[in-house]
C-alpha positions as CSV (number, residue, x, y, z in Angstrom):
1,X,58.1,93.2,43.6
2,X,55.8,94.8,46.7
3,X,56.7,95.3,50.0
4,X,55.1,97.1,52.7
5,X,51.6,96.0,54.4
6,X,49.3,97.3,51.1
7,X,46.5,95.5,50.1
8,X,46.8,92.0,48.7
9,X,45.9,92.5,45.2
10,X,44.2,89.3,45.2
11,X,42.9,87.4,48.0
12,X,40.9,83.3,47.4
13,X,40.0,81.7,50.4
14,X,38.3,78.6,50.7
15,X,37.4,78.6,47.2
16,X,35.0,75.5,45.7
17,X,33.3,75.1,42.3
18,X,31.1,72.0,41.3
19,X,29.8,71.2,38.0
20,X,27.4,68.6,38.3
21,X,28.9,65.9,40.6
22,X,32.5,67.3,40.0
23,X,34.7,69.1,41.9
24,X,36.5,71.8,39.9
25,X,38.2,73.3,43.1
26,X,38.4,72.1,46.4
27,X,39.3,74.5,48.9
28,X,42.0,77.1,47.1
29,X,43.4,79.5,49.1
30,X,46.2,81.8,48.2
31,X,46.9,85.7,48.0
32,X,48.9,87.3,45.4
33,X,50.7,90.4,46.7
34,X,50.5,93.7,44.9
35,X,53.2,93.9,42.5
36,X,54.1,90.4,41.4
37,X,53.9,88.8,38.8
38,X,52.5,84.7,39.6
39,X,51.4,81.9,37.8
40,X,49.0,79.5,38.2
41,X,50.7,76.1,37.0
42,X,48.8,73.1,36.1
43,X,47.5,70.7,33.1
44,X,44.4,71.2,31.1
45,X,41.4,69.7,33.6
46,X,43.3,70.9,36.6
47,X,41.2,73.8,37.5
48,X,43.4,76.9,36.7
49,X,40.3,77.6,33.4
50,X,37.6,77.9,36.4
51,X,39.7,79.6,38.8
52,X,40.3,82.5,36.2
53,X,37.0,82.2,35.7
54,X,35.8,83.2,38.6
55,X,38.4,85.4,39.7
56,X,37.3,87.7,36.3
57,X,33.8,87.4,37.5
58,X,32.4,85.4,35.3
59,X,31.8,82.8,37.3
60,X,30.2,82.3,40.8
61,X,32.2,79.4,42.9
62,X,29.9,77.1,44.9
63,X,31.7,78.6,47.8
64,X,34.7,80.6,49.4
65,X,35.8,84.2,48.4
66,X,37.8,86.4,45.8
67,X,39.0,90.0,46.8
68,X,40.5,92.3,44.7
69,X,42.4,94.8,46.3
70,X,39.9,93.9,49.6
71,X,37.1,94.7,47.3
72,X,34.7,90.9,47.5
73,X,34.4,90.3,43.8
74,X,31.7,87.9,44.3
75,X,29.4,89.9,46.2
76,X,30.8,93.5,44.4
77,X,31.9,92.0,40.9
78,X,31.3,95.4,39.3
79,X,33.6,97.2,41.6
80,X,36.4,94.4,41.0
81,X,36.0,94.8,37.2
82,X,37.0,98.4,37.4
83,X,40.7,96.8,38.8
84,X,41.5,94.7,36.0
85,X,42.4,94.1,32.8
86,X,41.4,90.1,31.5
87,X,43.6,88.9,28.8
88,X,41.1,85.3,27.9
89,X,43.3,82.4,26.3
90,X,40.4,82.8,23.3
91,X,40.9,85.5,20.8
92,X,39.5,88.5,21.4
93,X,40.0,91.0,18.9
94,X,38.3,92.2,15.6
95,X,40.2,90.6,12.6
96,X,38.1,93.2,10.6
97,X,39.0,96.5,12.8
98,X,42.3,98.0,12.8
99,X,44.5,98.1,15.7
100,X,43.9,101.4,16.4
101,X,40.0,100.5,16.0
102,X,40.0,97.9,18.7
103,X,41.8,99.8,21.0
104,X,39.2,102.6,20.7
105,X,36.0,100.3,21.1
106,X,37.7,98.9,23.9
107,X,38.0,102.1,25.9
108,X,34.6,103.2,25.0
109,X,33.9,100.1,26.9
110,X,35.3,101.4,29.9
111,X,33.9,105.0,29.5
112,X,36.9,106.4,28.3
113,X,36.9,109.2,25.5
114,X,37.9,112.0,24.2
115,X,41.7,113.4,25.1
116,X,41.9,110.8,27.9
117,X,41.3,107.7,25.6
118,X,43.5,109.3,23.0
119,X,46.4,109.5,25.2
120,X,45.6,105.9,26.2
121,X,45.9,104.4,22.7
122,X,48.6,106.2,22.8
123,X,50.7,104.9,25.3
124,X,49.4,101.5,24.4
125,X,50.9,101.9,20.7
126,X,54.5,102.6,22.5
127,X,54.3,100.6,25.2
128,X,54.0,97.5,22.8
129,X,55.8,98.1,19.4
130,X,52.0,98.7,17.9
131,X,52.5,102.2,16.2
132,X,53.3,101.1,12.9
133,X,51.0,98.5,12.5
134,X,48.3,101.2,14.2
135,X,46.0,101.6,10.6
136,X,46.4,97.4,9.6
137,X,43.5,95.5,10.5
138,X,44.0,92.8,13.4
139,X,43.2,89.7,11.5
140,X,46.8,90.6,9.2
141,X,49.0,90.9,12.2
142,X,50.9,87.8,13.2
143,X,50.1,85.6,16.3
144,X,52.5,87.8,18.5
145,X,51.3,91.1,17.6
146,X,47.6,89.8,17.9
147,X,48.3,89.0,21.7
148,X,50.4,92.3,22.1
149,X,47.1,93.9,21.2
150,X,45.2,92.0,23.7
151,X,47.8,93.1,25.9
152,X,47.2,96.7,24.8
153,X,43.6,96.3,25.1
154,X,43.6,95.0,28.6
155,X,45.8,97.6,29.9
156,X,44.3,100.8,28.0
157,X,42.0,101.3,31.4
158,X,45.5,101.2,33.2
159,X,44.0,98.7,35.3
160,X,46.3,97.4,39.0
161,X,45.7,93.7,38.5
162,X,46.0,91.9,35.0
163,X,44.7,88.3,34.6
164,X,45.6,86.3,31.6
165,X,44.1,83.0,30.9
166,X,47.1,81.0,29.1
167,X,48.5,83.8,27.3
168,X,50.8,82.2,25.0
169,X,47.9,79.7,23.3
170,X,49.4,79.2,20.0
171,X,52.6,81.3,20.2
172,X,55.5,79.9,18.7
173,X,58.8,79.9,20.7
174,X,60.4,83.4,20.1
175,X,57.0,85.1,20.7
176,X,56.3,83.2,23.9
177,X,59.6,84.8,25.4
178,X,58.6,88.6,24.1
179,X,55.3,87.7,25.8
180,X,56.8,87.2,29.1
181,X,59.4,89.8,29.0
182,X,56.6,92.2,28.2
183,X,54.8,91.0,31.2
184,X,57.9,91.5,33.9
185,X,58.4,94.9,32.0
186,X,54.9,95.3,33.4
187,X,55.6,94.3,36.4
188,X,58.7,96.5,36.9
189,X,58.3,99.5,35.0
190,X,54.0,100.3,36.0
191,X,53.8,98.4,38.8
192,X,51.1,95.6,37.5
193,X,50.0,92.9,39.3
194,X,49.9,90.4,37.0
195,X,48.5,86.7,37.0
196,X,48.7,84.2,34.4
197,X,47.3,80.3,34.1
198,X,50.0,78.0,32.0
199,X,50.9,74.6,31.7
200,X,54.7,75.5,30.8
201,X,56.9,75.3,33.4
202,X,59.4,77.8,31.6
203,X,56.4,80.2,32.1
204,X,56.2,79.8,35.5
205,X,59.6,79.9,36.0
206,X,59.5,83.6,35.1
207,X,57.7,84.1,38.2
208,X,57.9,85.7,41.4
209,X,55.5,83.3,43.1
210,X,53.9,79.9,41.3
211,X,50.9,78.1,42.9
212,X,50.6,74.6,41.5
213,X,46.9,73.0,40.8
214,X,46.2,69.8,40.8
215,X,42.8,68.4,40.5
216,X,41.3,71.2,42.1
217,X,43.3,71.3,44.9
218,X,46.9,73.9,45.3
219,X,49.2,71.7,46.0
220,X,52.5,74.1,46.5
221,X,52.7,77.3,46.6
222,X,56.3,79.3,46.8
223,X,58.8,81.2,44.5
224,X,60.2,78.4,41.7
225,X,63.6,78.7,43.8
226,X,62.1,77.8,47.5
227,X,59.9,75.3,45.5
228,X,62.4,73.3,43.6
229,X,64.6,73.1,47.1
230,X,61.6,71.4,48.6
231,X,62.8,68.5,46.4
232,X,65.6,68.0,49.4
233,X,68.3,66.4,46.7
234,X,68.9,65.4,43.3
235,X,66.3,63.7,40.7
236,X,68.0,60.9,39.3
237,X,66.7,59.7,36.0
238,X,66.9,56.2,34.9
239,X,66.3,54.8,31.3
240,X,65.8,50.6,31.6
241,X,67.0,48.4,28.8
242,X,64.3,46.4,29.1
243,X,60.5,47.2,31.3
244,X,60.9,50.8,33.5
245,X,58.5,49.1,36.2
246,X,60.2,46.0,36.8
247,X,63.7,47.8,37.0
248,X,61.7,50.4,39.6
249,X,60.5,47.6,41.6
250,X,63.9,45.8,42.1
251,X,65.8,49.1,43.0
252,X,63.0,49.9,45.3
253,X,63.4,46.0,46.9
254,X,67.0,46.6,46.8
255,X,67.8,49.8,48.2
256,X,64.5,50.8,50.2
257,X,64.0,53.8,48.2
258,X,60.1,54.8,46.2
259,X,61.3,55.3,43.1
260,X,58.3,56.1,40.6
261,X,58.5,55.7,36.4
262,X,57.9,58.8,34.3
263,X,57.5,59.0,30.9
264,X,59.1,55.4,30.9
265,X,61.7,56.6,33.0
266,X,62.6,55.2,36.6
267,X,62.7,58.6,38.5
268,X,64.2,59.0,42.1
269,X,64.7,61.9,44.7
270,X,67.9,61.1,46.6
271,X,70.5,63.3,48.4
272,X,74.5,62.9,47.6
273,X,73.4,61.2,44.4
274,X,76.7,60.6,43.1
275,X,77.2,58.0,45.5
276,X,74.1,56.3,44.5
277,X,74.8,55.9,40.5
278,X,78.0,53.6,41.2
279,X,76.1,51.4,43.8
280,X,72.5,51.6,41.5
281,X,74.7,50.2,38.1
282,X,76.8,48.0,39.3
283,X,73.8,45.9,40.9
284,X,71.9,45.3,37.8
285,X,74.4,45.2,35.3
286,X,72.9,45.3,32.0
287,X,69.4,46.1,32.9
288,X,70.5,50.3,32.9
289,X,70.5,51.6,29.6
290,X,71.2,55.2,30.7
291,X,71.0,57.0,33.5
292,X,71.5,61.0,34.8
293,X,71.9,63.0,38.0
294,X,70.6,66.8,38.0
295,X,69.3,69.8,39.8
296,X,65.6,69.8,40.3
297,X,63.3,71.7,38.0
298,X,59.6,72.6,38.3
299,X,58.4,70.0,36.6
300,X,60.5,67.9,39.2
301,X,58.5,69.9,41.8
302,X,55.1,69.1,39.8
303,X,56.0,65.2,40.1
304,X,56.9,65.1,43.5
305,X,54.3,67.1,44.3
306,X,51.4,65.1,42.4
307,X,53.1,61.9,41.2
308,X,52.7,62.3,37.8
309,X,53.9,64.3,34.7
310,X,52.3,67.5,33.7
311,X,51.1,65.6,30.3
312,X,49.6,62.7,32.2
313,X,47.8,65.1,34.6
314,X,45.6,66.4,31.6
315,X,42.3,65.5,31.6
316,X,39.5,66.6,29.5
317,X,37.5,69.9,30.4
C-alpha cells in the first residue's frame, strides 16, 4: 500500500455520462492512491461498465475529469494510455495464436521489440505459471489460464496502473481466488495500481479501498473494514412463517425500528442485538420461523447503503 504525497494514480472528479435521456454517472468523484489495489462494487446497470470506460479512454463523459498519474486523460488520452494496462471483461485473446504469439503481437502494439520485448514475454511467462503452456494455442487453455494471459498481456508494457473490467467473468470458484491473489501479488511484489469493477463482494473484500456505485452515483467509499463499521451494530436477519412484510411492519409498529425485507427476509440494523432476539420472539410467537444475529458484511454495507440487495440493484445495460 502507498504512502507518501506521490501522485494519485487515478484522480475522477465530477464525473457525468448521459446516454440519451439517462444518466450513467452522476457526479463520481474518488482518487485511487498509487499502490492499492480498489474495487469498484456495484450490480450490472450500475455504472461501474461506463466508468471503466472512460477511465481506459474509450469513452468521453458528458462532463468532469480523469487523471492518470496527474496526466488529464480526457484531454491527453494518448499520454494516459502509455500508463496502463486494460484487462476488458470480453475476451481478448487469439484462440488461434499461441500464448507466446499473443504476447508478442501485443508488445508490438506498444512498440516493443527486439531484446526488450523478449525479456518482457519473458517475465510474463514466470510471473504467471505460462511457460509450459508458452507454444499451445490460447483457445486450448482453460478459462483461468486464458485470463492469466490477459493478465500477461496487460502487464507486458509494465504499465503503473492496471484496470480490469470484471475480471473473473466466467471463472469458476478456485480460479476466481488465484485471480485475486495474482492481483495483490501485483500489488505487493511490482508495486501496481490496480483497479477492478465486480459485483462480488468477496472480490471487493480483497481490497484496500472499495467505492460502491449505485445508479450512477458512489455511494461509500472506504476500506471493507471502516465500511462495514459504518453499519453501527449488528444485522439481524429474520425468516417469517408466514408474509416477510406484514411481520416487518408489526415489528416496525412495535418497536420503532425501520426494518426493511430482503430476499424475503425481515432485515434490521440494531446495536446490543442480543437483547433484541428475546424481546422480538417472544412478541409474535409463532409468526418467527428463524431468526440470526451477525457481524456486518459488505453486502450488509451495500443494503444499508442503497436499500436493496446487489441482485435486485441489476438492471439491464
Amino acid at each position: 500500500m502507498s504512502t507518501g504525497t506521490r501522485l494519485p494514480a487515478l484522480s475522477i472528479a465530477g464525473l457525468k455520462h448521459r446516454y440519451g435521456d439517462r444518466d450513467s454517472l452522476q457526479g463520481v468523484s474518488f482518487s485511487v492512491a498509487d499502490g492499492d489495489l480498489f474495487a469498484l462494487l456495484g450490480p450490472n446497470g450500475g455504472g461501474k461498465t461506463t466508468l471503466f470506460r472512460i477511465i481506459s479512454t474509450l469513452l468521453k463523459p458528458t462532463e468532469g475529469s480523469v487523471e492518470v498519474f496527474g496526466v488529464d486523460a480526457v484531454k491527453r488520452p494518448a499520454e494516459a494510455r502509455r500508463a496502463m494496462g486494460i484487462v476488458f471483461q470480453s475476451p481478448a485473446v487469439d484462440p488461434w495464436l499461441t500464448v507466446l504469439e499473443n504476447l508478442r503481437h501485443h508488445g508490438y502494439l506498444y512498440g516493443l521489440s527486439g531484446n526488450r520485448l523478449g525479456r518482457a514475454m519473458e517475465r510474463a511467462l514466470e510471473r504467471f505459471g505460462l511457460t509450459p503452456r508458452a507454444h499451445e494455442r490460447a483457445g486450448t487453455l482453460s478459462g483461468g489460464l486464458r485470463r492469466r494471459l490477459e493478465l500477461a498481456k496487460a502487464l507486458l508494457p509494465e504499465p503503473r496502473l492496471l484496470i480490469l473490467d470484471e475480471p473473473s467473468t466466467g471463472l469458476d470458484p478456485s480460479a476466481r481466488r488465484d485471480l485475486i491473489r495474482e492481483l495483490i501479488r501485483l500489488r505487493d511484489d511490482a508495486g501496481t495500481t490496480v483497479v477492478l469493477t465486480t459485483h462480488l463482494m468477496d472480490e471487493a473484500a480483497a481490497c484496500d479501498r472499495v467505492g460502491i456505485l449505485h445508479q450512477g452515483r458512489l455511494v461509500g467509499i472506504g476500506s471493507p473494514a471502516a465500511l462495514m463499521e459504518t453499519i453501527g451494530g449488528e444485522v439481524i436477519t429474520i425468516t417469517a412463517a408466514g408474509d416477510a412484510k406484514q411481520l416487518r411492519d408489526a415489528i416496525a409498529q412495535r418497536f420503532d425500528v425501520e426494518p426493511t425485507v430482503i430476499d424475503d427476509r425481515v432485515r434490521l440494523e440494531r446495536r446490543r442485538a442480543h437483547e433484541f432476539v428475546p424481546a422480538v420472539v417472544e412478541a409474535f410467537p409463532g409468526e418467527i420461523a428463524s431468526i440470526s444475529v451477525g457481524r456486518p458484511t459488505l453486502d450488509d454495507v451495500y443494503v444499508h447503503h442503497t436499500g436493496k440487495s446487489i441482485a435486485d440493484s441489476a438492471i439491464a445495460d
